[in-house]
N, C-alpha and C positions, 0 to 999 in steps of 0.2 A: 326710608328716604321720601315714599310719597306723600306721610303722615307729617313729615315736617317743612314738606313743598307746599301743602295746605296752609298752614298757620302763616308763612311769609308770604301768600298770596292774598291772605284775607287783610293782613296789615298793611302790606306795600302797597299791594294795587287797588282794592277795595277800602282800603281805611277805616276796616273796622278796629271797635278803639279794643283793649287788652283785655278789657272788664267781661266782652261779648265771648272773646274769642275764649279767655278762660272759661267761662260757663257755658261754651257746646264742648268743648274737648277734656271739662273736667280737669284739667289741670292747673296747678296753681300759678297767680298771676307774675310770681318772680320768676317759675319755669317759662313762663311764655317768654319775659322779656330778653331771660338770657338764652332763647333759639335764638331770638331776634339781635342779640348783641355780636354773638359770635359768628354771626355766617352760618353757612351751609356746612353742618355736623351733624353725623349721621348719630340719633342719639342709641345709648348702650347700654342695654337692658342686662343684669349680671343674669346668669340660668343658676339655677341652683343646682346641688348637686345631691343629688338621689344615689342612694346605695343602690349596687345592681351585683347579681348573683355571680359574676364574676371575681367583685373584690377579693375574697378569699385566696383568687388563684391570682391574683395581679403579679405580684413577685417573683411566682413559679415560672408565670409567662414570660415575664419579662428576661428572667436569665434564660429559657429557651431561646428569646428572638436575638440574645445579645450573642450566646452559644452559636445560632447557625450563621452569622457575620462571619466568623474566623473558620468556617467552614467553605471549601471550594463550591461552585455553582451547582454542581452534581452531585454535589453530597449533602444540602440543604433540604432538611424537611419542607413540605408545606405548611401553610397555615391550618387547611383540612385537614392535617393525620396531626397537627398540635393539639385540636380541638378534640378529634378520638380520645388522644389521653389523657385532656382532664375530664372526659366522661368516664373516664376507668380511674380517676382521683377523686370523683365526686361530686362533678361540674354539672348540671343539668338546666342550664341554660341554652341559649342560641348560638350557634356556627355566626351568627352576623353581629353578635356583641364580640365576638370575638379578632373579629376581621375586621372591628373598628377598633378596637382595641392595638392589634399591629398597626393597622396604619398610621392610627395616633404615637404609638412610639418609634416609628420606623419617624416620621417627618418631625420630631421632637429632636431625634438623633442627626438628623438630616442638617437643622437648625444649628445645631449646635458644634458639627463639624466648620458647617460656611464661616460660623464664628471664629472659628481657629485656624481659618485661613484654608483647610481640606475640603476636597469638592469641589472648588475653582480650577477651570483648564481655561489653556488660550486657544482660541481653534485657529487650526491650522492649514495653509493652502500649499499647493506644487505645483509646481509646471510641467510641462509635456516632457517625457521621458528623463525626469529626474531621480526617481525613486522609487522603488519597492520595498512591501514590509512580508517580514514574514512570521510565524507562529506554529505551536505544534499543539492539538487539543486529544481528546483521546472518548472514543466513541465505539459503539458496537453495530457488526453486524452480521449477517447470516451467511455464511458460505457453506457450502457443500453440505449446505442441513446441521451446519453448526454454529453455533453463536462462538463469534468472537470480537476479542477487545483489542482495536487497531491504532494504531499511532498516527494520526493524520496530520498533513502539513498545508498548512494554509499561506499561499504567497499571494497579493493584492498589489495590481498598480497605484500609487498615492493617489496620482491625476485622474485618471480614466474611471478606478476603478473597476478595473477588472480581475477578475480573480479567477485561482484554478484550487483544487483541492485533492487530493491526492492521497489514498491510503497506504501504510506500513505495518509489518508487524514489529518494528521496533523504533527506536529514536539512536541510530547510531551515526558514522559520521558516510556509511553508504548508501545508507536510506534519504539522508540528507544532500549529500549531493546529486542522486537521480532525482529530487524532488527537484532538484533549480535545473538539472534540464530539461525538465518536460515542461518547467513554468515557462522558460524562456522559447520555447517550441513553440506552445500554444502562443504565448504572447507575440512571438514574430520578429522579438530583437531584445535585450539588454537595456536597461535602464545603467543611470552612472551612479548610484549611490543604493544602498540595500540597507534596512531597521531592522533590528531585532531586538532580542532581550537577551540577559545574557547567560545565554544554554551551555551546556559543558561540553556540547559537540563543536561549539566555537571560541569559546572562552575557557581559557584554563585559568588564570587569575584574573577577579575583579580588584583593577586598583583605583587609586583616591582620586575624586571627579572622575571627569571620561579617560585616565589610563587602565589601558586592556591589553593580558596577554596574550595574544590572539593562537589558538592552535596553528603549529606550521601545517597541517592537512587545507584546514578550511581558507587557511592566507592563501595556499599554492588556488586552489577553487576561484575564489576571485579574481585571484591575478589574474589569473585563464577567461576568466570571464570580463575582465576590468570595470570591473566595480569595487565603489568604495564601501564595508564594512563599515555602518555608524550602530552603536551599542546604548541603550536606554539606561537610564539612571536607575538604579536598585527600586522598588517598588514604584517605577513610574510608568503603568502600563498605555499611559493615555498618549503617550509619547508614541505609539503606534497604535490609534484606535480604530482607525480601519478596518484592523486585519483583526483586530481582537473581537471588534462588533462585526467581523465576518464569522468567527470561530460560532457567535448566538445565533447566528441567521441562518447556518449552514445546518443546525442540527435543526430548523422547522424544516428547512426548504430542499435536503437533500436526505439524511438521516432516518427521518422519520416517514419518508416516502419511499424509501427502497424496498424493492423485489427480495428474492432468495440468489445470489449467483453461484455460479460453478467454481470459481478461485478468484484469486485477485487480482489478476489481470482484468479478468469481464468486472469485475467490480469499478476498477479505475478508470476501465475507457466507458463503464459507464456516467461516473463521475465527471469525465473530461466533458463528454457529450453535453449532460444536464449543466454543467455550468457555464456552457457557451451558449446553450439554449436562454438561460438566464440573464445572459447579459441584454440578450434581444428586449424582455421582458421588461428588465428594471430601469426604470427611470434614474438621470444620473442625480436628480435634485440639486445641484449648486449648478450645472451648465444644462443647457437646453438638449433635448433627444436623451436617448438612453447610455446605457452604459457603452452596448456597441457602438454607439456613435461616438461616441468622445472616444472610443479607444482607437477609432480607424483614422481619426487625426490625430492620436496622440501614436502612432507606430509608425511614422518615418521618422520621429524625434530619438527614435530608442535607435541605438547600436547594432550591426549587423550581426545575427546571431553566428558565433565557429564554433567548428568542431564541438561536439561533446565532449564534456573534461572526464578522464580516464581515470573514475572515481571511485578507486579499490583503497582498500585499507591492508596492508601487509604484514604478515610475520611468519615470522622463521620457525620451522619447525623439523622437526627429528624424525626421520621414516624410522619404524620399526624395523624389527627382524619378520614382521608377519605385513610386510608392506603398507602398512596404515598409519596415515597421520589423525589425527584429533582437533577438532574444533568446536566448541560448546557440544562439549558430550558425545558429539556424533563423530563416529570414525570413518574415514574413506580411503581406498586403494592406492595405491601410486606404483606404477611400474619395476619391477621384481630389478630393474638394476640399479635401483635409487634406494635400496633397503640401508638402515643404517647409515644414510648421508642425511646431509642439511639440505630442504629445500625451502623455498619463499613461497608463501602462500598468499594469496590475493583474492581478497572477500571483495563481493560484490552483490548487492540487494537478494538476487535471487542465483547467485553461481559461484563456486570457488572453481581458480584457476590456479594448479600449479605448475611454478617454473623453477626452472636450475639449468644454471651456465647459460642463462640468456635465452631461452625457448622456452617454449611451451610443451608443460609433459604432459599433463591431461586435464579435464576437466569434467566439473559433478553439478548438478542441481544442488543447492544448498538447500536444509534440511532445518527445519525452524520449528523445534518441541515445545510446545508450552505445559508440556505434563509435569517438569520437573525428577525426571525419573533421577537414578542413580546413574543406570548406565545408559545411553544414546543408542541409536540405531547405527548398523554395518552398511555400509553401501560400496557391495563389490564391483570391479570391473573386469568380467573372470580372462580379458584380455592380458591382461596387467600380470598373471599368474604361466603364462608359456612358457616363462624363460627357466621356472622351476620346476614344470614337469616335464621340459624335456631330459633334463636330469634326474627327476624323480618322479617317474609316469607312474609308479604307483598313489603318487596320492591325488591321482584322479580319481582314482574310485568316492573316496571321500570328503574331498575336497570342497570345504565350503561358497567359494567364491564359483565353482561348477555348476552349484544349483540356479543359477540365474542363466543358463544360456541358452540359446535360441533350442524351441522346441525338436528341430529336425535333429540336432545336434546330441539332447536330451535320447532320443530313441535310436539314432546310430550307436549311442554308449549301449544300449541295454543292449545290443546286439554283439557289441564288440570284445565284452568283456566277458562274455561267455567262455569264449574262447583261450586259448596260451596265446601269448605273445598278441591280444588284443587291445589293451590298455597301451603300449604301445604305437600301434597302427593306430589309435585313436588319437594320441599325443600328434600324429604325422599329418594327421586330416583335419586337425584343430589348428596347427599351426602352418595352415595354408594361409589361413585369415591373414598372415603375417606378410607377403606375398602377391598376394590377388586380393581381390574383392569378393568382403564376404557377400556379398546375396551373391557370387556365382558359385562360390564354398554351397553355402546353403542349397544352391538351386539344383547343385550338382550331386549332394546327397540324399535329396529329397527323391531324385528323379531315380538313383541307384536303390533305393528303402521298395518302391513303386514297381520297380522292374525286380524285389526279391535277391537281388546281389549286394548286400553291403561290405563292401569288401573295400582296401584301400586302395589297390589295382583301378579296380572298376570307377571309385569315384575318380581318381587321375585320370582317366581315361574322359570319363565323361566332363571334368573340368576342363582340359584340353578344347574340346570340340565347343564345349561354350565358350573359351577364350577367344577360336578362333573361325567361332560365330557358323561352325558348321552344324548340321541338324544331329541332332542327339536318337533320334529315329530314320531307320530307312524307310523315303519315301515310297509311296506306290505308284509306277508311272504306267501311265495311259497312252499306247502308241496312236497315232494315229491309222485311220482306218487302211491306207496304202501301205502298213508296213506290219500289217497283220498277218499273223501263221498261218498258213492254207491247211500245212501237211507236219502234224506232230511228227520230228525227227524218232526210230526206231534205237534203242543198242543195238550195233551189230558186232561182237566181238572178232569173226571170221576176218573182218577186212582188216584187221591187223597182219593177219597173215598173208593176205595177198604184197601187203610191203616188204616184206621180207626179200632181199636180195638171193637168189637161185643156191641152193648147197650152204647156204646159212643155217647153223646147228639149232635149233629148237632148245631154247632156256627154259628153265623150271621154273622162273615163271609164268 
């Protein structure tokens, strides 16, 4: 451009004539005139084109870079480890012919989607407390010194932009509804309309344009929450790009800076923490101040948050004869009078709760394998087993669900069954629990093991005293000094006889 800002400076302004201007610039006098005819054109020199040591592999590359498009973000090669294998094909060229080489086809492709109409969005605005989107992506991290693959949920306010992140070991529909109340906790209120895509935890059929089956679980969710369910169009993720270009920001700016934790609790109130920290940090870019700024005007706009929605998933299930119900492989206890009946079981992220005839019979930590085994883990409650050994006290001896119980309990047995008729007395000392409160069960035979008596007498006796808060030991009391023994009292048997009434017979003994 500054080569042809010369020649129309020398003619325009200077008026030198075309004859001149050819013979400094060497160019011929028809090129000169037609700069000057046409205006300001930048002229365009063809490059030629040089074989380069890559042509051989062009084709190979090319269905490589067209291969990792249909591949998800995290399963895409780089450009570096593409370049490795054609040095193991026989490439011996430069990493940098190479990475001009994508880029030239990556923005060839690019071209030629804009042409067919793909690649075009409209951007999109909100208003205060109108909307949230939400997304699930899937990333690893370290807990308890072991790597694991977590199901994370990403929720984003449209307006504010505010976000929370939140990990799971699963994408089911209980993990999903604690995800929306801890968002709406942190966030401070409900927004009236909710984006997603359309996941099987919320949609059970996609129908033609925006009709949706909507699961009756996640309908009953909203309703409780009152928000409107809006569902994106079959590959149109830009329709919630928010949260989706939160899913890419979250794995620099959370993911790849985390510690080691102890479970997944410290993991998430870690997570909760950094991403409020975050908001302080980020600039909001379309409104002035950061993220927290726009979102502390933007939260008296949003809905008053209620209650927590009571977000169990249920089903029925069959007690055994060996009191154990089953859920993903893993078996749990349920009390010895529900054997052989139907009870309702109610999953919950991290607890099953069961119920029958409207109460609550007990509950377990919920037990989450990723090993895949055959068979699951046992999780006795050896509670749950009294009401069969008081009937059949012999199978305390071996009874599996007995190996889990409180240590004091553990070594009162090794003592009790020594003995005849001590498995028994053991069934009677176990089944105080039922009755009193075990830490005074416990406290009561710990103290009998101590004092060398374990006997069942002896523990009643001393559970008593702790019930009724009297001291389990005789004190030692300290008179005061005025009421101290001067003169040790002697036995004197003889003054019995003095009491004796006059001609009173003398007894034997």
């Amino acid at each position: 451009m500054g080569f042809l800002s010369v020649i129309r400076r020398w003619a325009l302004r200077d008026k030198m004539p075309i004859r001149e201007i050819a013979r400094r610039t060497g160019l011929s006098r028809n090129t000169v005139k037609k700069y000057l005819r046409e205006g300001i054109v930048e002229p365009k020199f063809k490059t030629p084109s040089r074989p380069t040591k890559l042509d051989p592999f062009a084709d190979r590359l090319s269905a490589w870079l067209l291969t990792q498009t249909r591949k998800s973000r995290k399963e895409r090669r780089t450009v570096k480890q593409m370049h490795a294998d054609l040095v193991q094909l026989g490439y011996d060229g430069s990493y940098e012919r190479v990475a001009a080489f994508a880029r030239a086809w990556r923005a060839d492709r690019q071209r030629a989607e804009q042409t067919t109409g793909r690649g075009t969005f409209v951007p999109l605005i909100f208003q205060p407390g109108e909307a949230f989107q939400f997304d699930w992506s899937e990333d690893w991290a370290n807990i308890g010194g072991e790597r694991l693959k977590l199901q994370v949920a990403h929720i984003k306010l449209s307006h504010s932009r505010a976000f929370l992140v939140r990990a799971y070991p699963l994408q089911t529909h209980e993990m999903l509804f604690d995800a929306h109340w801890h968002a709406f906790r942190v966030f401070g209120g409900v927004p009236s309309r909710g984006i997603y895509d359309n996941m099987k935890t919320a949609v059970d059929r996609v129908g033609k344009g925006k009709q949706r089956d909507i699961n009756p679980r996640f309908k009953a969710m909203a309703s409780h929450y009152v928000f409107e369910p809006e569902f994106c169009n079959p590959a149109s993720g830009w329709e919630k790009g928010q949260v989706e270009k939160n899913v890419q920001d979250a794995r620099n700016r959370l993911w790849q800076v985390m510690s080691v934790f102890a479970d997944l609790a410290e993991l998430n109130q870690w997570l909760e923490d950094r991403c409020i920290a975050l908001w302080e940090e980020t600039p909001h870019k379309a409104l002035p101040g950061s993220i927290s700024d726009v979102w502390a005007a933007e939260k008296p706009m949003l809905m008053a948050l209620p209650p927590a929605f009571d977000g169990f998933i249920e089903h029925s299930k069959r007690v055994s004869p060996t009191c154990l119900i089953t859920f993903e492989r893993n078996r749990y206890s349920v009390p010895a009078s529900f054997a052989n009946r139907r009870v309702s079981l109610h999953v919950y992220p991290d607890r099953l709760v069961v119920v029958a005839e409207g109460q609550t019979v007990c509950e377990h930590g919920r037990i989450i394998d990723r090993s895949h085994r055959k068979f699951g883990k046992v999780v006795y409650n050896w509670r749950h087993y009294l009401a069969v050994i008081q009937r059949k006290p012999g199978a305390l001896r071996n009874g599996a669900p007995f190996t889990e119980m409180p240590e004091a309990f553990r070594r009162l047995q090794e003592h009790m069954l020594r003995k005849d008729g001590g498995d028994r007395e053991m069934v009677d000392i176990l089944s105080l629990v039922l009755q009193h409160n075990e830490e005074d069960v416990l406290r009561a035979v710990d103290l009998a093991l101590e004092a060398g008596v374990p006997t069942k007498t002896h523990i009643l006796n001393l559970l008593h005293r702790l019930i009724d808060r009297k001291p389990t030991e005789h004190p030692e009391v300290d008179p005061p000094e005025a009421l101290a023994l001067q003169t040790t009292p002697e036995a004197n048997l003889d003054r019995y006889d003095g009491l004796r009434q006059a001609g009173e017979k003398r007894h034997a003994s």
